[in-house]
N, C-alpha and C positions, 0 to 999 in steps of 0.2 A: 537700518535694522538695529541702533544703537551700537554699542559697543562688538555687537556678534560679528561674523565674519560668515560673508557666504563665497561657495567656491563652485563654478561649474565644470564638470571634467563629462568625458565619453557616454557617462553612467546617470547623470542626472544633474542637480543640487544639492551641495550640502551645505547645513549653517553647524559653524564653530562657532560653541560658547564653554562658560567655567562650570555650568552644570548643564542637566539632560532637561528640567524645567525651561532656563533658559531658551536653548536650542529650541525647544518644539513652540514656546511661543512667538519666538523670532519666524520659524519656519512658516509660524500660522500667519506670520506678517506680510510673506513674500505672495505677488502675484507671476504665476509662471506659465506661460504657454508653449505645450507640447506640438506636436510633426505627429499625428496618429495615423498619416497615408501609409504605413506599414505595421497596424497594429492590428488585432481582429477584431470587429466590431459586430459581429454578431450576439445573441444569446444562446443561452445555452440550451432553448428549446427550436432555434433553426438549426446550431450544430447537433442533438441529437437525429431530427427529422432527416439530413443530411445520411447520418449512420447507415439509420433503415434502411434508406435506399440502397446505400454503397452495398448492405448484408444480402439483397436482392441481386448480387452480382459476384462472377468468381474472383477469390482471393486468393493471393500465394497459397501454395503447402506446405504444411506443419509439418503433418504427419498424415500416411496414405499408405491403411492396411486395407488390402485385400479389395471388396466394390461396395461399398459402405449404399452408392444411392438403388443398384442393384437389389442391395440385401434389403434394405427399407422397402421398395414395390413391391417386393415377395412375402412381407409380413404380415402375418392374422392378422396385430395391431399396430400403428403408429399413433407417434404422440410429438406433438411440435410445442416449443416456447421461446420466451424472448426474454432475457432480459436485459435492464438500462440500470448503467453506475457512473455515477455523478462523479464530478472534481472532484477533492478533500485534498485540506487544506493540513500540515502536520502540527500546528497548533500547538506548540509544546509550551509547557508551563513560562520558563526562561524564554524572552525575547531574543532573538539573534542580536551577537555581541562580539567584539573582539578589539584586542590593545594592541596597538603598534607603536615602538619607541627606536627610534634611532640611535645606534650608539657608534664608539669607536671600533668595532667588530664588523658592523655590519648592520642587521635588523633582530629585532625581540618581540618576538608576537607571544601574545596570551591569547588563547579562545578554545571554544570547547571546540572538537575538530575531528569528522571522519575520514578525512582523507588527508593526513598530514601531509605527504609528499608532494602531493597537487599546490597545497595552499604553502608549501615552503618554495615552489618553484615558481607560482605564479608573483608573490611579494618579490622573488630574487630578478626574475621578467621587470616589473614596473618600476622598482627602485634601480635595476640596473647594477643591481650585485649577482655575485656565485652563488650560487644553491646555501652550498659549506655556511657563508656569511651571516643566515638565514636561523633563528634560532626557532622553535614551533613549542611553547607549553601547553597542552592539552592542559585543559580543567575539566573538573567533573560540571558538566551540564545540564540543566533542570527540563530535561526530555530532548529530543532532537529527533527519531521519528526517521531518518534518512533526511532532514531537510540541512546537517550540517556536513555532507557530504556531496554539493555540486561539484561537475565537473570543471564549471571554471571559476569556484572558489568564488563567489560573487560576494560574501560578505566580506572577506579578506582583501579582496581583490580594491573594494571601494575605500577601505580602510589606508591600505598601500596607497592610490591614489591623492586622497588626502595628505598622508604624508610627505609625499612627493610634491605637491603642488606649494604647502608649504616649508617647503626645502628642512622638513624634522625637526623645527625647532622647539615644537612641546611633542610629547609623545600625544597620541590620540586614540580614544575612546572612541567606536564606532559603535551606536545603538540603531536597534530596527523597533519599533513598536509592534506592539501585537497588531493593529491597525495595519500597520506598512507591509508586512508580512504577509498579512491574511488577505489584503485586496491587492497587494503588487509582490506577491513570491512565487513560489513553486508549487504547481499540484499535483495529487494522484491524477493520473489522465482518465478522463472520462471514457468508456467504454459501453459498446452494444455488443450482446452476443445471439444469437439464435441457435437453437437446437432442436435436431430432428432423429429419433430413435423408433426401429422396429422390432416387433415382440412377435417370440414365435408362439404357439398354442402351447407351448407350456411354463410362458411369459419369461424365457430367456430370451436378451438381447440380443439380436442377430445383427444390426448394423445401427452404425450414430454417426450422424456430422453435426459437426460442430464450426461455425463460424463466427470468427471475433472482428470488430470493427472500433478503430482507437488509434492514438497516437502513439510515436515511439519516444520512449524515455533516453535512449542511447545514442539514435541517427544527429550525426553532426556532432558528436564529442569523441575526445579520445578514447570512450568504449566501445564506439561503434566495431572499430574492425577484429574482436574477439566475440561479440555479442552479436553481433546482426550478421547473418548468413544467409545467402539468395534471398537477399529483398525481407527475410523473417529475423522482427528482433526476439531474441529469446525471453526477454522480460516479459512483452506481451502477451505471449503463450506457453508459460512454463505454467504447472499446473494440469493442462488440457493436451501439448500433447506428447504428456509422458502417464496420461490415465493411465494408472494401473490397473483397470479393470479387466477382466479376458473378453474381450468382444472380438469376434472372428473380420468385422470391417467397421473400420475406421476411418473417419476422413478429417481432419482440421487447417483449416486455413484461414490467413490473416491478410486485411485489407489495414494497411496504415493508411494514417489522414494526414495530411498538411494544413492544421490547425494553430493562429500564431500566439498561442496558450503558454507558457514556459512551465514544461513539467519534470515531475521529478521522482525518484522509486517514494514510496510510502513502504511503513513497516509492512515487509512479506513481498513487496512488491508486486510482481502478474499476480500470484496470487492471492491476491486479494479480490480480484472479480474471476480468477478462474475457477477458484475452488468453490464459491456461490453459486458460478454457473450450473458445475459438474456435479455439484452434491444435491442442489435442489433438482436436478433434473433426476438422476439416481432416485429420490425419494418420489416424485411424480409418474414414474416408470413404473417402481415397487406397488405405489397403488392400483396404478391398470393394472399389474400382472396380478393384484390380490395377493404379496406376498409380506411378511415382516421385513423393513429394512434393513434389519442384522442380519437376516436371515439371506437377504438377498444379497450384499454387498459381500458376507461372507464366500458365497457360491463361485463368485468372479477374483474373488482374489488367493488362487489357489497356487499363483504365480508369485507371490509378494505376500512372502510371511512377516517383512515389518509390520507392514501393514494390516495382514491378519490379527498379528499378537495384539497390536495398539486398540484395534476396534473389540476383541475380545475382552481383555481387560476392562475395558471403559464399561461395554456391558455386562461386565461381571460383578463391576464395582455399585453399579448403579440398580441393580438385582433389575434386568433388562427383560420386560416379560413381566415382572412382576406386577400385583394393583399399584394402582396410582391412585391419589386421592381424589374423590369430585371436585371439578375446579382446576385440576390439572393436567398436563398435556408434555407430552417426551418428542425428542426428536436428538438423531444420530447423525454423526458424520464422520468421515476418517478422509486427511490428506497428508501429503508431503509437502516439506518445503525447508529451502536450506539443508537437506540432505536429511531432515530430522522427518519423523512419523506420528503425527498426533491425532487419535481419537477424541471423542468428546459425546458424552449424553448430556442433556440439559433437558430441565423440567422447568415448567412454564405456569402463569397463572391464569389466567382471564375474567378480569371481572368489570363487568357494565363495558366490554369492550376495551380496558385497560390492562396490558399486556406488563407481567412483572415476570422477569427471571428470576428465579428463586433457588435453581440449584445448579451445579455444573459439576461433572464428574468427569476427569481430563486423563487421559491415559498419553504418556508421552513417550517415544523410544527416541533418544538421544544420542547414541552410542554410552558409551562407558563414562560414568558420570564423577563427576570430581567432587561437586560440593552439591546436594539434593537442595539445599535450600534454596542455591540460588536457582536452580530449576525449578523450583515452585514456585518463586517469588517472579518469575519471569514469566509463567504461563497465569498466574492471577495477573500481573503489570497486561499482559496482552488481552486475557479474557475480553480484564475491564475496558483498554482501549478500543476494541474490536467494536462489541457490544454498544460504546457512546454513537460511534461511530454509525452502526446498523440503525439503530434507532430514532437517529433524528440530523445526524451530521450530511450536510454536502453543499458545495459549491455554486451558486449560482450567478450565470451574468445576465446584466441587461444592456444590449448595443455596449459591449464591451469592457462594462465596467462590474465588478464581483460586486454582490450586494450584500454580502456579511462582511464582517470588522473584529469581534471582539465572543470573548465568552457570553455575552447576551442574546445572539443569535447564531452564535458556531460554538452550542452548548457539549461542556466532558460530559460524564459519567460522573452523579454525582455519588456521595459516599452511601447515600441510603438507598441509592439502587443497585449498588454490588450485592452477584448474587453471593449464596456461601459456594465455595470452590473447594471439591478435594481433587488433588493431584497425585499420580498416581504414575512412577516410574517402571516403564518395561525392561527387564534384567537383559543387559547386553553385553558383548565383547569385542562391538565396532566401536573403531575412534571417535573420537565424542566429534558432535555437530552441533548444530546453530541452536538455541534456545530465546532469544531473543524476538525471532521472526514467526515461529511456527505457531505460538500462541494465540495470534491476532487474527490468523488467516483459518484457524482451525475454529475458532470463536463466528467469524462474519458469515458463514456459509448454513450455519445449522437452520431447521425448520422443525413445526411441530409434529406430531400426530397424536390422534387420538389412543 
């Protein structure tokens, strides 16, 4: 491979060269054969089929008020749905990157880095130094999404090996292409959920189950034993079963897969499919009973004044009730997440079948807020992500190979499809919480109506 240099360790291949051109044509050089007797070679329409079945079966308990399937047989009306959430890929502007250099100390890593501690102890593991010896520079990173927070440091980790192999004679640049990433990294885990709700004659909820079917982001890492409790990871089903809603029976429970996918939290995490589950179902309910979504979501949440104030706001900003123009179409929602409470009205367009967002009015209670802009600047950054994301983004494999690559078919949100966003903070005197996460999750779930 000319002057390059390839090195095989635990992890793969790698080719060293003096620049990133170099390397990737070298690599295009090499012929290499894999061991896949331990990979997953199905697609991703046997592992969803797979789902449905498992949702046809009981799952652990989440959560289990009161006789949720009791109160469902006893209802005037019932109303059942399903739905399917693909991989997603965190796709961040900046490719995965990081510098490792050997010195008289010890090690010096540069990279942008969610979990410094992890990736200072895993480099101090492989080089076979002290933690202490171990220097970590975070840099500012051109998105990361939760994909530069594994728990076992994999981009670092490969980095450190490198090093090691060649006893740190140059320092080393470790690059991932968008390519490398998006068909051999981490994804949001794919999930099925189904739901079944009863209405009494005066189209209040009287019982919901809810079951989730998905893999777990935590089991087999050091968060397993904080995070996962009787068999339930909490990532999974956070969202769904801390519904804030008042419903007198409740039921949720979670079936994990052993699928050999490598995944990862995505911005918001569980909630990212719980809150699509719970809010579209919420607006499908509202219709059989013939009531207003604000109207209805208000009624239940008489327990949870974040929540109240967040969804009030939003429709007061948005003159909720009010005409809408021909051509346009509204739809509400209100969740938590990362401890934060975000509303959200959005008004829609429809023309010859082409769906454009066009407005978004965002109510957010954050606890007591330190700088608003970056609050704002954090619930548009999520909007938009959310949004790219609903519209056309997800993961698919075929006999076990992902079949997107790149922004040409694992397309952002472009700039002329943002919609206009006001935001719009809830006056509080709780300690501030997450703004980062609540945006995206509060964004994926909304739906229309007339």
């Amino acid at each position: 491979v000319g002057s390059e240099m390839c090195i095989r360790d635990s992890r793969g291949v790698a080719v060293m060269a003096k620049n990133t051109w170099a390397a990737i044509k070298a690599r295009e050089a090499l012929s290499v054969e894999w061991d896949d007797s331990n990979a997953e070679m199905r697609g991703t329409d046997q592992i969803m089929a797979e789902y449905k079945e498992l949702a046809q079966k009981p799952g652990l308990p989440a959560r289990n008020d009161g006789d949720a399937s009791k109160a469902i047989k006893g209802a005037t009306q019932t109303i059942e749905a399903s739905y399917d959430f693909p991989y997603l890929a965190h796709a961040p502007m900046e490719p995965l990157d990081c510098l490792i250099e050997l010195t008289e100390k010890g090690a010096e890593v540069w990279a942008g880095s969610q979990i410094q501690t992890g990736d200072q102890h895993t480099v101090a593991a492989i080089l076979e130094l002290k933690p202490e010896q171990v220097t970590i520079n975070t840099l500012l990173a051109g998105g990361s999404f939760g994909r530069r927070g594994t728990p076992d440091s994999d981009m670092v980790s490969e980095a450190a090996m490198i090093v090691k192999a060649i006893k740190g004679k140059v320092p080393v640049r470790l690059i991932w292409t968008r390519e490398d990433d998006i068909q051999g990294g981490r994804y949001r885990p794919a999930y099925h959920h189904t739901l079944k709700a009863g209405l009494d004659d005066k189209g209040n909820i009287v019982g919901w189950q809810h079951k989730i079917v998905g893999q777990s982001i935590v089991t087999g890492t050091a968060f397993e034993g904080f995070l996962v409790k009787e068999g339930i990871d909490a990532t999974s089903v956070e969202g769904a079963s801390n519904l804030p809603y008042k419903i007198p029976n409740i039921s949720v429970d979670l079936t994990t897969t052993d699928v050999k996918i490598p995944v990862l939290w995505w911005r918001s995490v569980g909630s990212t499919h719980t809150a699509y589950s719970t809010e579209s179902f919420i607006d499908q309910l509202a219709k059989k009973a013939n009531r207003d979504p604000v109207e209805f979501r208000r009624s239940m949440l008489v327990d949870h004044p974040r929540h109240l104030a967040a969804l009030n706001l939003a429709a007061e900003k948005s003159n909720w009730g009010g005409p809408v123009a021909e051509g346009r179409y509204r739809g509400v929602a209100v969740h938590e997440s990362f401890n934060s409470v975000v509303a959200q009205v959005v008004e829609i367009s429809l023309d010859n079948s082409t769906l454009k967002v066009e407005k978004v009015w965002c109510a957010v209670d954050c606890g007591i807020v330190v700088n608003p802009s970056i609050v704002e600047a954090q619930m548009e950054g999520g909007i938009g992500f959310g949004l790219g994301a609903i519209l056309r983004n997800e993961v698919t494999l075929d006999e076990g190979i992902v079949e997107q690559s790149n922004f040409h078919d694992y397309e952002p949100l472009r700039i002329d499809e943002m919609p206009y966003i006001s935001v719009h903070i809830v006056p509080s005197e709780a300690a501030p919480t997450g703004v980062g996460e609540p945006g995206a999750v509060s964004y994926t779930h909304l739906r229309a109506h007339e």
